[in-house]
C-alpha positions in Angstrom: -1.9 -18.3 -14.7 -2.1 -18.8 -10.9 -5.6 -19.2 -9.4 -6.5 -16.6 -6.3 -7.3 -19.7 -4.3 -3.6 -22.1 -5.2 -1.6 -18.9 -5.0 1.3 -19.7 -2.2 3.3 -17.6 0.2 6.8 -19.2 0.7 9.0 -18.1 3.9 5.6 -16.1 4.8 6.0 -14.8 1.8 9.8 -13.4 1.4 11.3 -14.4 -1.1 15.4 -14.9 -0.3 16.3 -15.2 -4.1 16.0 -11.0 -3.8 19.8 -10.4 -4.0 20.1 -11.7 -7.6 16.6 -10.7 -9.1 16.9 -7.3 -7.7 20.9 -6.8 -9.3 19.2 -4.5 -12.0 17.5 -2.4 -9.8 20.6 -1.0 -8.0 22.1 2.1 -9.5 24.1 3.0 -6.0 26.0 1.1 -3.8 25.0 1.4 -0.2 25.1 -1.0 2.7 21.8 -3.3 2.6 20.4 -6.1 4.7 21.3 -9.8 3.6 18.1 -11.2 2.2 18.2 -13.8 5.5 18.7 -10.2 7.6 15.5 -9.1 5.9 13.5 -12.3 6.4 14.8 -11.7 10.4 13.2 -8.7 10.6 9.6 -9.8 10.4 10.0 -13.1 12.1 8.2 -11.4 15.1 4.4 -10.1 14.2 3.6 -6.9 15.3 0.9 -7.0 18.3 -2.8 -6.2 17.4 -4.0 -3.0 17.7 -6.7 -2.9 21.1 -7.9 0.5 20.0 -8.8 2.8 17.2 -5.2 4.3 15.1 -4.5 7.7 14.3 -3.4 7.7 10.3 -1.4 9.6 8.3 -0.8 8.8 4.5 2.0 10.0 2.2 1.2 9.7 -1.2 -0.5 10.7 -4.4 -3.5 9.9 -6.4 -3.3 5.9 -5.6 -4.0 7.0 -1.8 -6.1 9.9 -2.6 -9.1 11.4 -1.0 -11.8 8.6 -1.6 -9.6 5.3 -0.1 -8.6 6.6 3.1 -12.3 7.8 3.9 -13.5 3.9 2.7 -10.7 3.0 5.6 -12.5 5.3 8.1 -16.0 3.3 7.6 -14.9 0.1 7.6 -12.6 0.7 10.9 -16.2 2.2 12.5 -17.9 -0.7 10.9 -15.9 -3.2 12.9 -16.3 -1.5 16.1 -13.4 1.5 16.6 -14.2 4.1 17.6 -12.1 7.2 17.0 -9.7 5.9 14.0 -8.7 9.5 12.5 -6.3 9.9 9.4 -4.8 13.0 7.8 -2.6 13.1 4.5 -0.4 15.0 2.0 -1.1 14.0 -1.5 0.2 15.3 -4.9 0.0 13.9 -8.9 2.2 11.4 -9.0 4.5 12.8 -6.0 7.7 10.7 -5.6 9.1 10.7 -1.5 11.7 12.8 -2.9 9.5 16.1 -4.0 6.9 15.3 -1.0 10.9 15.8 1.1 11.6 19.1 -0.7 8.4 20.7 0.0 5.2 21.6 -0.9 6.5 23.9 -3.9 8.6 20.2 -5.2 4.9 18.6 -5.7 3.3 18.5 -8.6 -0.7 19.8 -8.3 -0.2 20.2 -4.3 -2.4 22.9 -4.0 -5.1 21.1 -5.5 -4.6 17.6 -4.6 -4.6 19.0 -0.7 -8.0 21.4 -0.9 -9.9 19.3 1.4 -10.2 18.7 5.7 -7.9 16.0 6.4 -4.7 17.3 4.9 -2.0 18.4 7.3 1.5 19.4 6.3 3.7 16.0 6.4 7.0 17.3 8.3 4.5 18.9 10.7 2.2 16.0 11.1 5.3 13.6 12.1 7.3 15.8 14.6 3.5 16.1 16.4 4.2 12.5 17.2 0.4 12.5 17.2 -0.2 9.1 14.7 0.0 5.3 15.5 0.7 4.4 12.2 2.2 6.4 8.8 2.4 4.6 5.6 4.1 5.8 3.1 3.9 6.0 -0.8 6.0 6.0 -3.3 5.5 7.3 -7.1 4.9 5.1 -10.2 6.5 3.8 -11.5 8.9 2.0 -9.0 11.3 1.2 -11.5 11.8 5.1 -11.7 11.3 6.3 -8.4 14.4 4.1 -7.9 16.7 5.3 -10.7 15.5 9.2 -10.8 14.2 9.8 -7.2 16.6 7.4 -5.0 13.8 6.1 -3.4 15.5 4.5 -0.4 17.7 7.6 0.7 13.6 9.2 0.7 12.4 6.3 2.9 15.2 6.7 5.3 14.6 10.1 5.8 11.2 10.2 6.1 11.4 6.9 8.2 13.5 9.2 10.7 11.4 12.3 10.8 8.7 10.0 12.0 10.7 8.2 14.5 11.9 11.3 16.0 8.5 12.1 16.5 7.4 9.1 17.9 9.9 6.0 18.5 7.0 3.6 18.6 4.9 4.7 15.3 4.3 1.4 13.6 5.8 2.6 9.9 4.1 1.0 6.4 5.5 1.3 3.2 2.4 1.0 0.6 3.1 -1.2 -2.2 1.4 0.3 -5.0 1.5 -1.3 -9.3 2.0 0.1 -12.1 0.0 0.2 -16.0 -2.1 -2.7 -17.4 -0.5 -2.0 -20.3 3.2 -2.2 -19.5 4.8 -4.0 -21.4 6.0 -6.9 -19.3 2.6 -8.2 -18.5 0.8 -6.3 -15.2 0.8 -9.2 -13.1 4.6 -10.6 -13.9 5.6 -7.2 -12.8 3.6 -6.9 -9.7 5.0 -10.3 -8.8 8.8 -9.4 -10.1 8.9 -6.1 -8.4 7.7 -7.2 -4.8 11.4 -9.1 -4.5 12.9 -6.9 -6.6 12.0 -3.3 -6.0 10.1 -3.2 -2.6 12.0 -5.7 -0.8 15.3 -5.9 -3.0 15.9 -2.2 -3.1 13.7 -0.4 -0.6 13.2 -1.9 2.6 17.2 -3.9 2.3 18.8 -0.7 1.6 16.3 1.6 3.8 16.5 -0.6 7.2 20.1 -1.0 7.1 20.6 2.9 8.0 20.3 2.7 11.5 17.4 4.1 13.7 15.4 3.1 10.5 13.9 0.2 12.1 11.3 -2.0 10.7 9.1 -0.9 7.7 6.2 -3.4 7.4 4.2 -3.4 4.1 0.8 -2.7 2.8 0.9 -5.1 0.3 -1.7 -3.1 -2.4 -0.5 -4.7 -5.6 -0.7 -8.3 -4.2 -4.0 -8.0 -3.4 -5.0 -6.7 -6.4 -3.1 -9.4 -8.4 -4.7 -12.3 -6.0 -8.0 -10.6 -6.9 -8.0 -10.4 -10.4 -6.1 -13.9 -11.1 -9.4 -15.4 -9.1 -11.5 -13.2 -11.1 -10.4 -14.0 -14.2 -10.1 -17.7 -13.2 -13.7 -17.9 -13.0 -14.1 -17.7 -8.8 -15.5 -14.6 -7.9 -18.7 -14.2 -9.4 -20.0 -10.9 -10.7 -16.7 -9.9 -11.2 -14.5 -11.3 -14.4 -12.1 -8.7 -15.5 -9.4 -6.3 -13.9 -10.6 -3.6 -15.7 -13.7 -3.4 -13.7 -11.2 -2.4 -10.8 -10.2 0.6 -12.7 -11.4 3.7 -13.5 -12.7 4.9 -16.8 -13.5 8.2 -18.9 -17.0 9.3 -20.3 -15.7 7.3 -23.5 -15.4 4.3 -21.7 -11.3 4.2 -22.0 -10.2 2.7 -19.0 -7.9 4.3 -17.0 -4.2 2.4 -16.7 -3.3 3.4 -13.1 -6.0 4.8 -11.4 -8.5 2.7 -9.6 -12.2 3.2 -9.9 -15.2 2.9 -6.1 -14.1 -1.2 -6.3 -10.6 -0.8 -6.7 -10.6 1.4 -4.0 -12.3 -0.4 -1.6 -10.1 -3.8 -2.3 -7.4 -1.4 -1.1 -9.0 0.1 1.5 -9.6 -3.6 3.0 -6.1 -4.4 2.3 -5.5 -1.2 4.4 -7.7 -1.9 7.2 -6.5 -5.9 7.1 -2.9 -5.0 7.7 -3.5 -1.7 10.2 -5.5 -3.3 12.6 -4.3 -7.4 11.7 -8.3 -8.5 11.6 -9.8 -10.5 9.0 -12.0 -8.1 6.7 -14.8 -10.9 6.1 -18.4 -9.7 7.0 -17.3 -5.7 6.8 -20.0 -3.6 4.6 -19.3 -3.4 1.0 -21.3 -0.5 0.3 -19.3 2.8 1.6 -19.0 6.6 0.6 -17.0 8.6 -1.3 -15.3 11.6 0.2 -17.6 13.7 -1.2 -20.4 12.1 0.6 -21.8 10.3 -2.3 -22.5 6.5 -2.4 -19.6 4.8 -3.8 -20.6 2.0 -6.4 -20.9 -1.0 -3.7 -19.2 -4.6 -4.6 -21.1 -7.0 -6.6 -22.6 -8.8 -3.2 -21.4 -12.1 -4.8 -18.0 -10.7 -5.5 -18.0 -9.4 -1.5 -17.1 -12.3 0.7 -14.6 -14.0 -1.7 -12.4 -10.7 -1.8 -12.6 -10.4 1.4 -11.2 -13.6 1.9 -8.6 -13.0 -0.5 -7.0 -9.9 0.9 -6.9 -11.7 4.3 -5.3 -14.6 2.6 -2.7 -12.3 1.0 -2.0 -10.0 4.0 -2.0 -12.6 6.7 0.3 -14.8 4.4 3.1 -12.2 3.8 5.4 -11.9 6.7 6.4 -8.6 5.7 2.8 -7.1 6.9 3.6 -8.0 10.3 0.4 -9.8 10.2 0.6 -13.0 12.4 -0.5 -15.7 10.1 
């Protein structure tokens, strides 16, 4: 197993083997960027942020309510003022169903009872965000083969373009169970080339007016934080269950993340958004509820942070200058 501290970012992290590991993924034929046009794409950083973003997330539960209002805090922590975000949300909602409407998406009356939801088509033709990441469903493997994940990506990677030519697109790379099969970690690190950036993003950008889809790279940040965890170097934290959440049993949850989880990825978030180091940010936040989220072990604080600076300003495909 790979330390968090010796892990290594080739080609700024792009791996240009893509084309053969991602042969398994591809159920439909469709013109797709060479693995070298891919690596072209992000050879030039995106420029920093000089003000607060306007937000809007397209997801489900591994967005949901409690991460993006973690994002808010720690963007007012490091001196915005007036980041916003807004969402459309759903249980398990592939890009497909969120494309079909709200009667397509599982639980979306409930999963959207709260102040920042907005209606997705409506929120993109305002033309009224900086930034819209989007979300695909888990698993990836699929989203792919059921929900033709790329043919959803295109189209919502038009409807926000129309609305605003310069919105800085995200696609948010999300994981999958600890208990697949595979090994949790092999396939975090197997379906970054193969699925996100073998099948998505080649097949996706090569429709044109597409443009460039950056990444927030949520899964390699996890998997950087719990190979260092369990390698001994972040203390007060030695398992990646403690990222996830768990029932009144104590059965951990498989997918969903618990308060630390979703602050890792709200840093990960606020890393790649506004391209500035997370280090020194507060680690105790709120809920969206209002309630104290259950902070970061203080020990565990600065060595995370590090890490998902390490991981975000090390993959090209952030658009992170590194």
């Amino acid at each position: 197993m790979m330390s968090g501290s010796a892990m290594i970012y080739s080609m700024g992290g792009l791996a240009l083997t893509g084309a053969v590991a991602a042969g398994a993924y591809r159920l439909l034929r469709r013109p797709e960027l060479t693995a070298a046009e891919l690596v072209a794409a992000y050879a030039t950083p995106l420029p920093k942020p000089q003000a607060a973003l306007s937000v809007y997330h397209l997801g489900h539960s591994l967005v949901g309510r409690d991460m993006p209002v973690m994002l808010d805090q720690l963007v007012a922590a490091a001196g915005y003022s007036g980041h916003r975000h807004h969402s459309q949300l759903g249980w398990g909602a592939s890009l497909d169903q969120h494309w079909r409407g709200a009667e397509a998406v599982p639980g979306f009356a409930t999963e959207n009872a709260h102040a920042n939801h907005r209606p997705a088509q409506t929120a993109l033709a305002s033309g009224e965000y900086d930034a819209v990441v989007l979300t695909e469903m888990v698993e990836i493997r699929d989203a792919i083969r059921h929900h033709d994940s790329a043919k959803s990506l295109v189209r919502w990677a038009k409807a926000a373009r129309a609305g605003r030519p310069d919105v800085r697109l995200y696609l948010y790379e999300t994981w999958h169970r600890l208990d697949d099969p595979q090994g949790w970690l092999h396939r975090i690190d197997s379906d970054r080339v193969q699925a996100w950036e073998g099948v998505l993003l080649r097949q996706a950008m090569a429709v044109p007016g597409v443009g460039v889809i950056h990444v927030i790279p949520g899964g390699q940040v996890l998997a950087a934080v719990v190979r260092a965890a369990e390698a001994g170097e972040i203390p007060g934290l030695s398992r990646r269950e403690a990222l996830f959440a768990s029932d009144a049993t104590g059965q951990v949850d498989p997918v969903h993340l618990n308060d630390l989880g979703n602050h890792i990825i709200a840093l990960t978030h606020f890393a790649t958004l506004y391209q500035q180091s997370p280090v020194g940010l507060p680690h105790a936040l709120r809920r969206a509820d209002g309630q104290p989220a259950t902070p970061l072990p203080q020990t565990a604080a600065l060595p995370i942070e590090r890490l998902v600076w390490q991981v975000v300003s090390g993959y090209a495909l952030t658009g992170v200058a590194g």
